[in-house]
C-alpha positions in Angstrom: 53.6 -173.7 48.5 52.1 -175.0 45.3 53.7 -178.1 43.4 54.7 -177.1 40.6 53.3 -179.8 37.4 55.6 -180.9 34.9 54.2 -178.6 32.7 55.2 -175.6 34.6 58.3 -177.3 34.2 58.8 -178.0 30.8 58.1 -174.9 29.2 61.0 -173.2 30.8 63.1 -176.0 30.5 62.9 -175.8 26.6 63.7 -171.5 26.4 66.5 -172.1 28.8 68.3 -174.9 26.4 71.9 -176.1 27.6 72.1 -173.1 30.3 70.0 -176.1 32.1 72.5 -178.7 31.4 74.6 -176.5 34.2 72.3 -176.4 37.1 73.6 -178.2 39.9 70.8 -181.2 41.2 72.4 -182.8 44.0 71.7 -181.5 47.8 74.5 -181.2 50.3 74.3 -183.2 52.8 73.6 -182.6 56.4 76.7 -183.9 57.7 78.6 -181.2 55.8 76.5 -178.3 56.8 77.4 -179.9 60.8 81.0 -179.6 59.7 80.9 -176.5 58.4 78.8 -175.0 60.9 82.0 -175.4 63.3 84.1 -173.3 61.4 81.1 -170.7 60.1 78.9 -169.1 62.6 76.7 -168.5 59.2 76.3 -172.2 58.7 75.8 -172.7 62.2 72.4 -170.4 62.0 71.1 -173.5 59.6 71.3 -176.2 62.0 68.0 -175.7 63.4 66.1 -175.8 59.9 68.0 -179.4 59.1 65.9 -181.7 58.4 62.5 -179.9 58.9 60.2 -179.3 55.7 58.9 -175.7 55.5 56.1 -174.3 53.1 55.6 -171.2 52.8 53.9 -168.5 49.8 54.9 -165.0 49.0 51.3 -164.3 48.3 51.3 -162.0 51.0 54.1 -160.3 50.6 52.8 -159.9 46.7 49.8 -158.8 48.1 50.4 -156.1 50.6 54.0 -154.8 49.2 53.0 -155.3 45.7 56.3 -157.2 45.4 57.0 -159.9 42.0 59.4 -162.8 42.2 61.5 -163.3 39.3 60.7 -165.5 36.1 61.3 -169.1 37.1 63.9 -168.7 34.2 66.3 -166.2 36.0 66.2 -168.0 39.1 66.8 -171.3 37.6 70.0 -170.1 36.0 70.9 -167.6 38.2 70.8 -169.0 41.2 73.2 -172.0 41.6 75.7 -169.3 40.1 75.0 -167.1 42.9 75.3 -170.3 45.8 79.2 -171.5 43.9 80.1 -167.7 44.8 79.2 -167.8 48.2 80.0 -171.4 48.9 83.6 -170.8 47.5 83.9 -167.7 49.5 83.1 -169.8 52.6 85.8 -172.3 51.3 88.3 -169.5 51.4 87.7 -167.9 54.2 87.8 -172.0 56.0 91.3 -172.0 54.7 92.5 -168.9 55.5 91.1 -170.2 59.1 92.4 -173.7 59.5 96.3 -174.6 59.9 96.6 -177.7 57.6 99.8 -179.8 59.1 101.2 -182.0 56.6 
């Protein structure tokens, strides 16, 4: 995977204007993925990737499928939009799972 320069970064950074302000920065932990990955058997697929760095291109698949990503800008925006919707349907489906006692 190529770094990407600040540059490549700014450039997008200054079209997308305060839609950047919302994008989340912070990581979640691995300790909460562990947790969660005893109630969810689709967190519990990630615990072998924790902690190991992977880099990887979709040159080929742009080559042989003909295949484009999106613009930086729609996945920049889009995308922590699209993780709150899945994380909060996790959340829900936790609760519906676990018997609180008071």
């Amino acid at each position: 995977m190529r770094d990407v320069d600040a540059g490549d970064w700014e450039r997008p950074q200054a079209r997308l204007g305060a839609a950047v302000k919302k994008v989340p920065t912070r990581e979640l932990p691995n300790w909460i993925v562990r947790a969660g990955a005893i109630f969810d058997p689709a967190m519990r697929q990630l615990l072998p990737m924790l902690g190991k760095v992977r880099n990887a291109t979709s040159e080929k698949a742009q080559r042989l499928l003909g295949w484009k990503p999106r613009p930086r800008e729609d996945a920049v925006v889009g995308e922590p939009y699209q993780i709150r919707n899945r994380l909060d349907a996790w959340l829900a489906n936790l609760s519906s799972r676990v018997r609180w006692q008071a």
